[in-house]
N, C-alpha and C positions, 0 to 999 in steps of 0.2 A: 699443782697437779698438771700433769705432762698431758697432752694431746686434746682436742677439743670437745666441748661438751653443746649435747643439744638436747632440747627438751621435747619427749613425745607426747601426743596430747590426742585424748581418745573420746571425745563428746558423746552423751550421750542427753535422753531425753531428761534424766530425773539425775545423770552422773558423769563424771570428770575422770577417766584414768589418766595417768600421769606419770611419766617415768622422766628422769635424766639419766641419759646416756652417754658416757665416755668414750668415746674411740677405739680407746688403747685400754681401757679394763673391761673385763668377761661381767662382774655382776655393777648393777644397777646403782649409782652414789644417791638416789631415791627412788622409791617408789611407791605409788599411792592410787585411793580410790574417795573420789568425795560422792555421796550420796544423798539421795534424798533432798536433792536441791529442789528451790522455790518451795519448800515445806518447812516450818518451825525448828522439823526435828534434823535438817541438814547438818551433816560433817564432815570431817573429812579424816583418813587415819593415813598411816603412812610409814616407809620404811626409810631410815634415814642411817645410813653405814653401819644398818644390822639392828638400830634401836626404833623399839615401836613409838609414834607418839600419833598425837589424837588431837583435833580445835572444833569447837563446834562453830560453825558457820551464820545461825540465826536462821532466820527469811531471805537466807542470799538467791539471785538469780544465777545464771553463769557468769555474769561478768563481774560482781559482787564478789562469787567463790575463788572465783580465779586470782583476784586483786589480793586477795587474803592467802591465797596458796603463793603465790608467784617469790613472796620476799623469801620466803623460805626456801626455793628453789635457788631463788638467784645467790642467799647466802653461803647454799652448801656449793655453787656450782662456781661462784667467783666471778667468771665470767661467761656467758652465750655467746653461744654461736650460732645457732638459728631455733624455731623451731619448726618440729615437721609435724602433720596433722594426720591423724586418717580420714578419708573422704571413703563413703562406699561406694556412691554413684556420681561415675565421671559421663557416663553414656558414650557415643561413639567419639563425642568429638576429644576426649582425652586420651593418651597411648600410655604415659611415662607419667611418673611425675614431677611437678612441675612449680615454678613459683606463684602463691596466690595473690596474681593481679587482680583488677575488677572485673576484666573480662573471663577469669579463670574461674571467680567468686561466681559472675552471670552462667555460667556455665553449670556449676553446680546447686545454684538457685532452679535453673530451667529443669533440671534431673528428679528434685523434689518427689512429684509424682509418683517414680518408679522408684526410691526408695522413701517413702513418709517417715517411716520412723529411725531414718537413718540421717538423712540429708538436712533436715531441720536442724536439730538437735548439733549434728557438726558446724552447721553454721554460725550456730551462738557461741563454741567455744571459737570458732577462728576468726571471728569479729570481736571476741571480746578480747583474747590475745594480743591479735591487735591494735586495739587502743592503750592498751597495757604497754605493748612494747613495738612501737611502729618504728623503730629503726632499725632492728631486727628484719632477717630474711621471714619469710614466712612459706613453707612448701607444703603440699599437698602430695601425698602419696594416697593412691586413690586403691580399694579394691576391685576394682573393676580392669585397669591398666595392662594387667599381666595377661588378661585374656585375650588383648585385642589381637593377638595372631593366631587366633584359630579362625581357619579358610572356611569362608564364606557358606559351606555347603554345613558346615558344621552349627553356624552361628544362625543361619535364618531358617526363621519357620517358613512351614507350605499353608501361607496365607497370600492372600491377594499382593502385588507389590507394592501397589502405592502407599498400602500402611507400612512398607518399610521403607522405599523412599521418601515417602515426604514425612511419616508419624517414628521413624523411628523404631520401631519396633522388631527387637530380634533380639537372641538370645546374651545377653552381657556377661552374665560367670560372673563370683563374687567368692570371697576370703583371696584375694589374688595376691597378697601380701606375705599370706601363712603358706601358700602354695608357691612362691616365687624362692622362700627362705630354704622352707626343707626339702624339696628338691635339688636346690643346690648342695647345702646340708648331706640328704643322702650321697650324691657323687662324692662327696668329697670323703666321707664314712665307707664308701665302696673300694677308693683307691680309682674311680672314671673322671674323667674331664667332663665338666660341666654340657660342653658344647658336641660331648658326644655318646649322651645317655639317652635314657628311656625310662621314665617312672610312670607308675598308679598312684594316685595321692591319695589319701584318704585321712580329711580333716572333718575330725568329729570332735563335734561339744554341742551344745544347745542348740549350736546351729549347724548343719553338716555338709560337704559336699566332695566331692570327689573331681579329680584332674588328671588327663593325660597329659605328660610334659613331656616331649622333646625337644632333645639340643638345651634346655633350659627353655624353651617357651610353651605355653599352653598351647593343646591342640585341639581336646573339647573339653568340658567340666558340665556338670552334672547342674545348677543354678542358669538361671535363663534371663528372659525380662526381669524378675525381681528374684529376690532369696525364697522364693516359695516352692522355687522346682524342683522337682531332681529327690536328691533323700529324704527317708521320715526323718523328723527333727524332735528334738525337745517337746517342742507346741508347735510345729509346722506339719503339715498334711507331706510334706512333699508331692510328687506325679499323683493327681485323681485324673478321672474322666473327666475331660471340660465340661462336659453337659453334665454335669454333677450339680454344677452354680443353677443351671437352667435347670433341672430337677427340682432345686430346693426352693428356686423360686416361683414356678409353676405350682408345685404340689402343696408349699406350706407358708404362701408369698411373702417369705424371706427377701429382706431389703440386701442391694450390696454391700450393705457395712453391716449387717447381720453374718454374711457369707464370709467376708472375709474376716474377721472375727472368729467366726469359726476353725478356719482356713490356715490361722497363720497363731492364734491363740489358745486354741480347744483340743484339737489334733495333735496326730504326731503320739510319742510316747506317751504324753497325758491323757488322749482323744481314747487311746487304745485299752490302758490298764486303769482308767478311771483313779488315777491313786496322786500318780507325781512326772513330772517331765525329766526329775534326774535318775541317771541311769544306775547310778549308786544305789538311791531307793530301791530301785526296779529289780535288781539284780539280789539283793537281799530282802526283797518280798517274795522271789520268785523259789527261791532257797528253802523257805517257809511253806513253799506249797502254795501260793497265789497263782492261780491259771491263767489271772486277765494277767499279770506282772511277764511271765514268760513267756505269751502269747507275745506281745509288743515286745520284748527282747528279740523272739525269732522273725517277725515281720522287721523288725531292724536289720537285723544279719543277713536274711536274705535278699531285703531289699538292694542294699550296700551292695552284699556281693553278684548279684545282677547288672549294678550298676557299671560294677567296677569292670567287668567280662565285656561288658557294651561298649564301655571306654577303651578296652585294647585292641577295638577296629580303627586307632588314630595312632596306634605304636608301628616303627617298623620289626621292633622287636621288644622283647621287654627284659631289663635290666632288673627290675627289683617292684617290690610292692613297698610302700611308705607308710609306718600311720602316725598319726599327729593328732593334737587338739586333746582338752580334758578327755575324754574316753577312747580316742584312742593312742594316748601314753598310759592307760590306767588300767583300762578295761579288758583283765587279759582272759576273759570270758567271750567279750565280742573280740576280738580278737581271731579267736581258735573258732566259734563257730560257725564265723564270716567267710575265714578259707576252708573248712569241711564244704561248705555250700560249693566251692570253686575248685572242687576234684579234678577235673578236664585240666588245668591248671599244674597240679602236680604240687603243689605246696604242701609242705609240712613243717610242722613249728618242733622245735627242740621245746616241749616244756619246761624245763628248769630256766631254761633263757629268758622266757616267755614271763614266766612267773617273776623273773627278777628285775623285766623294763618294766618299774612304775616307778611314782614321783620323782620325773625328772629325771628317770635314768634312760638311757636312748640306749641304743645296739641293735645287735642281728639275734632273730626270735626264730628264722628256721632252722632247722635240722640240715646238717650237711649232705651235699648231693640233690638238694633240692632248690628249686625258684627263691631266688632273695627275697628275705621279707625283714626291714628294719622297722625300727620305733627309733620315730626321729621328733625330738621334741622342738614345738614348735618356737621362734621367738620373733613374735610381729613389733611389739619395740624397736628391738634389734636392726631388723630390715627396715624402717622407716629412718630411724635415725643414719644406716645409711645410706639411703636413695637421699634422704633431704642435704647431706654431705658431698651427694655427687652433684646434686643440681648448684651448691652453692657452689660450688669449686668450678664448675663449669659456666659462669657468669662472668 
């Protein structure tokens, strides 16, 4: 097999995503999802040159599941060449990323905090890697990374200093990886040079957020101190009132791990229509004549499309609208209501176009004579496996 192979690896708290990726081929020589790790009922399923197969894993931990997946990687890939990891939170002191030394490891141990249910959970897969394969490069391609050039005015809040000099504290951006891809992606689907465009991103799935990109670098995005800011989400609140926390604990002494439970679990699409966090559901309850169902569709649409108006105060000009992410390569409902909301804008969608980006299908969805609007489907494998390619080659 011609050009280099690397394997991506996606940690999660209870799951393993896992791809190998080829250089020089468009789809994936594997791809996989182990689940339900450190529980009985752990396995793992996977794609392996178009054939499904299946292993149950036992009472495996991550490093257990990995040791068990790994041979079978290594058999279809021949040989590695490194692998690269997702990290969510690098905090200030990451830009790019980078090889995970111990001091890069301390680094993303110290970040914890501001992502718990992200930063952990990556730790276990890139420690158990690892010990797996310690002659192997190992890289970090971090979500956070791609935001670090949006200008200061953009990135800190109007809070006292010292909690951002010395605590740290300001606004990080997150999906920087999905938004780093199809940005680029769109220029190149436009016929513009990477380095002298102008896009609105808008990645939507469970977790959602929004970017302005210039030149190819972020300039503000809609996610802050943690993945809780910015858009409604799945199960995320996104923007309340701060004194919302302080409401709920005042009035009904709601613990902090009450509130944020609330906040980042209850909320959001689910918080809304009482029903389900996907937006598939929501959409086809809503069809049916569920009012909480279509209620929390348009608090989504409009939220978004506010968001997105707010974000072309960091454009010098706007070249196209993006959407990405499960709903929005799918959802061609939010889609159309999202830019109705954004008239001032001048956007309109050719519907037949519109109708025909889903699964997987990317192109341009507005109407000619109007503001560019593509469906660019997203692929954060892809982008990982090559940032972790440019760091090894640059060693």
């Amino acid at each position: 097999m011609s050009g280099r192979n690397i394997l991506v690896i996606n940690s999660g708290s209870s799951s393993i995503k896992f791809a190998l990726v080829n250089e020089n081929q468009d789809d994936f020589i594997i791809e996989g999802l182990a689940e339900r790790i450190g529980t009985p009922d752990a396995e793992v399923t996977w794609k392996e040159n178009g054939e499904k197969k299946h292993l149950q894993l036992g009472d495996a931990d991550h490093a257990e599941a990995l040791a068990q997946i790994l041979p079978h990687v290594q058999k279809a890939a021949g040989t590695l060449t490194g692998i690269g990891h997702r990290v969510v939170h690098g905090g200030s002191q990451v830009h790019e990323a980078c090889l995970l030394t111990p001091d890069v490891i301390s680094v993303i141990e110290a970040n914890a905090s501001l992502a718990p249910l992200h930063n952990p959970p990556g730790l276990m897969g890139i420690n158990a890697a690892i010990s797996i394969y310690p002659e192997l490069p190992h890289v970090g391609v971090f979500d956070t990374a791609f935001h670090q050039t949006m200008p200061e005015h953009a990135y800190r809040y109007a809070i006292p200093e010292e909690l951002y000099t010395e605590h740290k504290i300001r606004r990080y951006g997150f999906h920087g990886t999905s938004h780093m891809y199809v940005s680029r992606k769109g220029a190149e689907m436009a016929g513009l040079p990477v380095e002298d465009s102008c896009w609105l991103v808008a990645h939507l799935g469970n977790g959602c957020s929004a970017t302005a990109v210039v030149n190819g670098e972020s300039r503000d995005t809609t996610m802050g101190l943690t993945p809780l800011e910015g858009l409604v989400m799945g199960t995320r609140s996104g923007d309340v009132d701060p004194s919302l926390q302080v409401h709920l604990h005042r009035t009904f002494g709601w613990s902090a791990q009450e509130i944020e439970t609330l906040l980042t679990k209850k909320s959001g699409l689910l918080g809304v229509s009482g029903l389900s966090n996907d937006m598939r559901t929501l959409i086809e309850a809503s069809e049916k004549g569920d009012e909480k169902a279509a209620l929390a569709i348009e608090i989504f649409c409009y939220r978004l499309a506010k968001s997105l108006a707010a974000l072309s105060c960091a454009l010098p000009r706007l070249d196209g609208l993006l959407f990405t992410g499960g709903i929005g390569e799918n959802a061609t409902l939010i889609r159309k209501k999202t830019l109705d909301h954004m008239r001032v804008f001048n956007f309109k969608l050719d519907d037949q176009a519109n109708q025909s980006c889903v699964r997987g299908q990317g192109g341009k969805i507005s109407a000619d004579g109007h503001p560019l609007v593509l469906v660019v489907p997203t692929n954060e494998e892809r982008q990982i496996a090559i940032e972790t390619l440019e760091v090894i080659d640059a060693q």
